[in-house]
N, C-alpha and C positions, 0 to 999 in steps of 0.2 A: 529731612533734617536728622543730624546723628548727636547725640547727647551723650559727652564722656566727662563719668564722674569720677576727679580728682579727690583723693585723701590727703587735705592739705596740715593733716592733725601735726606734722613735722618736719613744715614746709614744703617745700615745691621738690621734688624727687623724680631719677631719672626718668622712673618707671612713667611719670605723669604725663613727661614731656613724649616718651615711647606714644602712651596709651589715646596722644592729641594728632602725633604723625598718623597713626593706624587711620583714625576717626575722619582725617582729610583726607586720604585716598579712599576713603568713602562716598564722600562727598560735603555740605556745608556742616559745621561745626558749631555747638554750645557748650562749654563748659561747666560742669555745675561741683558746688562744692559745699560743705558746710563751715567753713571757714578753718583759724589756723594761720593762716598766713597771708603777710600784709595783700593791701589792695595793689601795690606797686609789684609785688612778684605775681599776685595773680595775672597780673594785666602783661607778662611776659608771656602767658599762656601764647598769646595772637602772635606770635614770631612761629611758633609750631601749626599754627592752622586756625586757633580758635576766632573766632568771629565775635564773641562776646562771653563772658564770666558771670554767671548766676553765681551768688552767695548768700548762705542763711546762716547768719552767724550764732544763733536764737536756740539752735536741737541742739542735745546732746548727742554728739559725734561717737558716743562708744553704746547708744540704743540703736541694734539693727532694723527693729521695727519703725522706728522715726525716720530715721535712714531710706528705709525703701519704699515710706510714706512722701518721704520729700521727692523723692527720684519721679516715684508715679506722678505725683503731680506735674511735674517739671515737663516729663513724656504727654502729659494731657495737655498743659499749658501751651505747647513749643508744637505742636504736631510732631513728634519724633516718632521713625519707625526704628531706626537702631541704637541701641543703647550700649556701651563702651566700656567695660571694666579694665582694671589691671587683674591680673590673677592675683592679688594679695589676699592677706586674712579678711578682708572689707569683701574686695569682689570673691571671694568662695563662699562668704557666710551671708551676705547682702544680692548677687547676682540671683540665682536661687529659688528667694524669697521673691524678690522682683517680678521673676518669671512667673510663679503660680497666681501673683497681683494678676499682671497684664495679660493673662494668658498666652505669654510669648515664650517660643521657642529660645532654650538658652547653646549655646557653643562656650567649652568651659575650659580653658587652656589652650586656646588657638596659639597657633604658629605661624600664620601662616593669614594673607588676604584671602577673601573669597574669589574662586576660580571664574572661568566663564559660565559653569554649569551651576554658581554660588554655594560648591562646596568649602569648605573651610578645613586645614590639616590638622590633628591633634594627634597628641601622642597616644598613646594607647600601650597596654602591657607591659607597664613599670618604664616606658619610654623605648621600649626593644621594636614597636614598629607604629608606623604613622596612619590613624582612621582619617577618613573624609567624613566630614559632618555638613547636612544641609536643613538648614530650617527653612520651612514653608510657611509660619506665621505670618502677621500683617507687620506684628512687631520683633523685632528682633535681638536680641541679648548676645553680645561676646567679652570674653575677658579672658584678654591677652596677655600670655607666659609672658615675664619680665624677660630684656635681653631677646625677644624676636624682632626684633625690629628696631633699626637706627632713628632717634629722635632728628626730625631736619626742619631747619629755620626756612622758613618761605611767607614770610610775611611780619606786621610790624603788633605792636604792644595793641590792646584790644580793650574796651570799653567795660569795666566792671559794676556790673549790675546788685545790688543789695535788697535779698527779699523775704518773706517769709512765711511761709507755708504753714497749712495746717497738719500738723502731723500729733496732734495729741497729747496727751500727758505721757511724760516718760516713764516707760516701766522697769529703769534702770537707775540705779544713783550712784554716780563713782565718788568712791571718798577720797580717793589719793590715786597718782598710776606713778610708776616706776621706768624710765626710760633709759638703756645704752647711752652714755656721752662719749662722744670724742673715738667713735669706730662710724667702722663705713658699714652699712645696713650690709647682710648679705645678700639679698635678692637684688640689693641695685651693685653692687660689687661686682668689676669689670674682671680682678685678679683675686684669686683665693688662693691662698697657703692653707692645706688642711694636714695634719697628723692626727696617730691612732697611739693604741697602745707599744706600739714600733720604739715610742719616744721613753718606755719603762717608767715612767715618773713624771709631777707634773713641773717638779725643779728642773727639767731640761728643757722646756718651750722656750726659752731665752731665743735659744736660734731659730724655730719657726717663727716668731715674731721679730727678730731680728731682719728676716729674709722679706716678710709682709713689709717692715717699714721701707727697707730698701727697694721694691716693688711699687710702694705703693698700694697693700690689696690689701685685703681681707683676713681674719685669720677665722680658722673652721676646725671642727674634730670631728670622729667617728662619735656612733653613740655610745658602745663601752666606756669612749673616755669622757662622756660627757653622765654617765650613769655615776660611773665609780668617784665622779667628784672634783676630778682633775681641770674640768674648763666647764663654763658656765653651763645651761643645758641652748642659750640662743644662740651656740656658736654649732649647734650640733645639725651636722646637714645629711640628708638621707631619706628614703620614704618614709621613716616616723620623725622625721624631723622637717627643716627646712629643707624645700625644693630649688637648686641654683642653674643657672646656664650661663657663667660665664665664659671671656674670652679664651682666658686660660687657667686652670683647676690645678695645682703641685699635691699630690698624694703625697704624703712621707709616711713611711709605715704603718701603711692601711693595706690589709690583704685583698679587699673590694669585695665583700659579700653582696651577693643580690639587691640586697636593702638598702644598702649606702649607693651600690650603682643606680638603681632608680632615682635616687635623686641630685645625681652630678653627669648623667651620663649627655644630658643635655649641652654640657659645655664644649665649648668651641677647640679647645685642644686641649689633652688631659697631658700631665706629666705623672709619672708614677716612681718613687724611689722603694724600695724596696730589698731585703737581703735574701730574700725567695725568691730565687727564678720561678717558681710553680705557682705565686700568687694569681688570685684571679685577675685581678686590677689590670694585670700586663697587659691580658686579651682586652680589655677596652682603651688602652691607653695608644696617644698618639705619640710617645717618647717616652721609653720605659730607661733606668738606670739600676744596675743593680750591684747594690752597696750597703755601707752600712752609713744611716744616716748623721752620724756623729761625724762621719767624713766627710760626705757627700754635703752636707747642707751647709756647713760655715768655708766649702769653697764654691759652693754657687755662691751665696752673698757674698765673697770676697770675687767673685768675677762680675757678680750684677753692680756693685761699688766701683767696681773698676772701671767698666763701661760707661758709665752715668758721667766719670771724671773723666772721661776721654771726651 
């Protein structure tokens, strides 16, 4: 039995639906979740694989200890030998912990299904080349990079179960949380628009976000511009910041330092604008242009408008 736990804290998210296809080319399916979101979208879960939706609406969802109290139970309950994460802040700081519970081998950023030899791909060296990882435990733990894997319907709406576990008094008390309205998450973000300091000032993002809405995508920065103040610090993607793999990633004057490449290099085509031919970014980019972005970017969004009206 494979047990993939959903973070439904802000509803039902690409990544969940990813982390339920992975779980079914596995083999049978349980969903578990601590609630969040209705019983009617949980119960969509079964169009991706799931067979049934455990829910404990009762923990607090932001105690990891309660969290991977419920999980273990759920693994003991269910006979599960593999357990399912997403790679998000839950499955890094919760998969982990699990593992030292169950004394089960974990696989932490898969890419990839387990081979015939039940190795598993991950990235390895800031994402510059791919380890095989194989667990020999009885139980087994993965939590799958967002964006590896196409979410696919194969099945219908699924029977939601409501329960509630022993997991303890919480050792955590939230008094309030603060959440993004009205943007698309960036680990579940298909298109990113990101700029750096390139854009001199934070009065000229009009047209990176200009080009995001025409898109549809995301918007992102370097981290300078997310230090010195200019864009929030959750729009900042990079190894100290947020890790992405989207389809397509637009660089606007970012020179690509090592740091920022580890964590966009994962994306499926990179665009890079730039007025340095010499920047690094060029050498990982799948379409480089070199301009200055005051030109370049308000006649892409006047070509992406155009097309969209054709």
């Amino acid at each position: 039995m494979i047990l993939v736990y959903i973070n439904s804290s802000n509803g039902i998210s690409k990544s969940s639906y990813e982390s339920i296809t992975y779980g079914k080319k596995l083999g049978d399916v349980i969903a578990l979740t601590n609630g969040g979101a209705s019983s009617d979208d949980l119960a969509s879960l079964g169009q991706y694989g799931a067979s049934k939706v455990l829910v404990d609406r009762t923990i607090n969802g932001d105690d990891q200890q309660q969290l991977t109290k419920l999980i273990a139970s759920a693994v003991e309950n269910n006979s599960v030998k593999t357990v399912v994460f997403s790679h998000d802040l839950v499955g890094k700081s919760v998969a982990p912990m699990l593992s030292v519970r169950l004394k089960a081998g974990l696989v932490s950023g898969a890419i990839s299904l387990p081979d015939a030899e039940g190795c598993v791909d991950v990235n390895v060296f800031s994402g510059k080349a791919l380890g095989k990882v194989k667990v020999s435990s009885e139980i087994k733990i993965i939590s799958l990079l967002p964006n590896s894997i196409q979410p696919e319907e194969n099945g219908s709406a699924c029977p939601v179960e409501e329960i509630t576990a022993d997991t303890g008094v919480p050792s955590i008390k939230v008094l309030s949380t603060k959440k993004p309205e009205g943007e698309i998450p960036l680990p579940e973000a298909e298109l990113v628009v990101s700029a750096g300091r390139g854009l001199k000032g934070p009065e000229n993002w009009g047209m990176v976000e200009d080009l995001a809405v025409s898109l549809g995508a995301a918007t992102a920065c370097s981290r300078p511009v997310a230090d010195i103040g200019w864009r929030p610090h959750h729009e900042h993607v990079g190894q100290t910041g947020v890790a992405i793999r989207p389809n397509l990633y637009i660089a606007i004057g970012i020179s690509g330092a090592i740091q920022h490449l580890a964590g966009v290099n994962g994306s499926k085509v990179i665009v890079v604008i730039n007025t340095d031919p010499e920047a690094p970014f060029f050498k990982a980019a799948d379409y480089g242009i070199i301009g200055d972005a005051f030109e370049v970017v308000p006649r892409l969004n006047e070509a992406v408008n155009k097309f969209k009206a054709s």
